[in-house]
N, C-alpha and C positions, 0 to 999 in steps of 0.2 A: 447577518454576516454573508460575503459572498463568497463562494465555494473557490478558490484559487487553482485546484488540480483538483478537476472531475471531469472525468471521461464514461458518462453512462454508456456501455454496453460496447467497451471495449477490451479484449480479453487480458484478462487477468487469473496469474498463475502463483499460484504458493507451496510451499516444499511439501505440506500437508495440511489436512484440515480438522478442526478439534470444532466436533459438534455440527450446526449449521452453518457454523462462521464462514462460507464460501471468501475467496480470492475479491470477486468481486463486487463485495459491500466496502471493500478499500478506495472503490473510487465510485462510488455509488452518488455521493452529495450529500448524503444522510446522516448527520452529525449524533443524534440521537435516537436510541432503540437498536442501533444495527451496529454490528463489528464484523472485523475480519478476526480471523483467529487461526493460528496454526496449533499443535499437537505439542509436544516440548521436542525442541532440539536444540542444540550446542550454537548454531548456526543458522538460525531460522532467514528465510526471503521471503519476497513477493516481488513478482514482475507484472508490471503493466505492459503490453504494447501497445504503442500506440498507434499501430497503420501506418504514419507516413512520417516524416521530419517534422520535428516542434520544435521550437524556442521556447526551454526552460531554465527562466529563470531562478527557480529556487522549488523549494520540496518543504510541504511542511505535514507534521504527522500529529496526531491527536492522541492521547492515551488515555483511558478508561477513567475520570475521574473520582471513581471510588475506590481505585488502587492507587491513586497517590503516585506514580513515575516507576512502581516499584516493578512493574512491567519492561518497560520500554527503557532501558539504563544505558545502552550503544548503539547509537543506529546510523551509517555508513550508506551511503546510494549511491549510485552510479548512473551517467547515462549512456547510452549503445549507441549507435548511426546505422545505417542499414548494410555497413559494410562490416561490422561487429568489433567498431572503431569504439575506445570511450575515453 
Protein backbone atom coordinates (compact mmCIF):
# COMPACT_ATOMS: atom_id res chain seq x y z
CA UNK A 1 0.00 0.00 0.00
CA UNK A 2 1.16 3.40 -0.70
CA UNK A 3 1.06 5.76 2.14
CA UNK A 4 -1.39 8.73 0.60
CA UNK A 5 -0.84 11.53 3.77
CA UNK A 6 2.59 11.10 5.30
CA UNK A 7 4.67 13.75 6.10
CA UNK A 8 7.77 12.22 8.11
CA UNK A 9 9.00 14.68 10.49
CA UNK A 10 6.61 17.48 10.17
CA UNK A 11 5.06 18.81 13.30
CA UNK A 12 2.28 17.36 14.57
CA UNK A 13 0.19 18.37 17.60
CA UNK A 14 -2.58 16.84 19.72
CA UNK A 15 -4.87 17.98 22.59
CA UNK A 16 -3.03 15.34 24.75
CA UNK A 17 -1.24 12.33 24.85
CA UNK A 18 -2.14 8.68 26.47
CA UNK A 19 0.98 6.70 26.86
CA UNK A 20 3.88 6.92 24.08
CA UNK A 21 1.32 7.46 21.43
CA UNK A 22 3.10 11.03 20.40
CA UNK A 23 1.23 13.39 17.72
CA UNK A 24 3.56 12.37 15.43
CA UNK A 25 3.28 8.42 14.65
CA UNK A 26 -0.20 10.05 12.99
CA UNK A 27 1.78 10.70 10.04
CA UNK A 28 4.76 8.78 10.54
CA UNK A 29 3.80 5.98 7.38
CA UNK A 30 3.63 3.24 9.76
CA UNK A 31 0.52 1.37 9.43
CA UNK A 32 1.41 -1.25 11.99
CA UNK A 33 2.98 -1.35 15.55
CA UNK A 34 2.70 2.37 16.07
CA UNK A 35 -0.35 4.71 16.88
CA UNK A 36 -1.10 8.04 17.82
CA UNK A 37 -3.34 8.28 20.79
CA UNK A 38 -4.73 10.98 22.89
CA UNK A 39 -5.89 10.76 26.74
CA UNK A 40 -10.08 10.74 26.70
CA UNK A 41 -11.64 13.97 25.80
CA UNK A 42 -15.16 15.17 24.74
CA UNK A 43 -13.41 16.67 21.68
CA UNK A 44 -10.27 15.06 21.01
CA UNK A 45 -7.68 16.87 17.67
CA UNK A 46 -4.59 16.49 15.94
CA UNK A 47 -2.98 19.09 13.78
CA UNK A 48 -0.54 18.42 11.22
CA UNK A 49 1.36 21.45 9.67
CA UNK A 50 2.34 21.19 7.00
CA UNK A 51 5.12 24.10 6.21
CA UNK A 52 3.93 25.47 3.29
CA UNK A 53 0.58 25.11 0.86
CA UNK A 54 -0.46 21.55 -0.36
CA UNK A 55 -3.14 20.36 -2.47
CA UNK A 56 -5.34 17.98 -0.44
CA UNK A 57 -7.24 16.10 -1.93
CA UNK A 58 -8.88 14.03 0.55
CA UNK A 59 -7.89 12.60 4.33
CA UNK A 60 -7.93 9.19 5.05
CA UNK A 61 -7.65 7.65 8.79
CA UNK A 62 -6.95 4.21 10.02
CA UNK A 63 -8.47 2.73 13.31
CA UNK A 64 -7.03 0.19 15.51
CA UNK A 65 -8.32 -3.08 13.99
CA UNK A 66 -8.88 -4.85 17.01
CA UNK A 67 -11.34 -2.30 18.23
CA UNK A 68 -13.49 -2.72 15.54
CA UNK A 69 -14.66 1.37 14.61
CA UNK A 70 -15.65 1.36 18.17
CA UNK A 71 -12.81 4.18 18.66
CA UNK A 72 -13.08 6.41 15.81
CA UNK A 73 -17.33 6.84 15.45
CA UNK A 74 -17.05 10.95 14.15
CA UNK A 75 -14.38 12.33 12.67
CA UNK A 76 -14.58 15.95 11.02
CA UNK A 77 -11.14 17.78 9.43
CA UNK A 78 -10.53 20.73 8.40
CA UNK A 79 -7.89 22.52 6.26
CA UNK A 80 -6.18 26.10 7.27
CA UNK A 81 -4.02 28.36 4.44
CA UNK A 82 -1.53 30.41 6.00
CA UNK A 83 -3.80 33.24 6.42
CA UNK A 84 -6.00 30.91 8.90
CA UNK A 85 -8.52 30.80 5.96
CA UNK A 86 -10.38 27.23 5.84
Amino acid sequence: MTPLFTFPGKPATQVSTYGAAVAGRAVDGIYSGTLQHTAYHEYPWLRVDLESLKYVCGVKVWNRDHIRGSVCKCINYACQDSHGSY
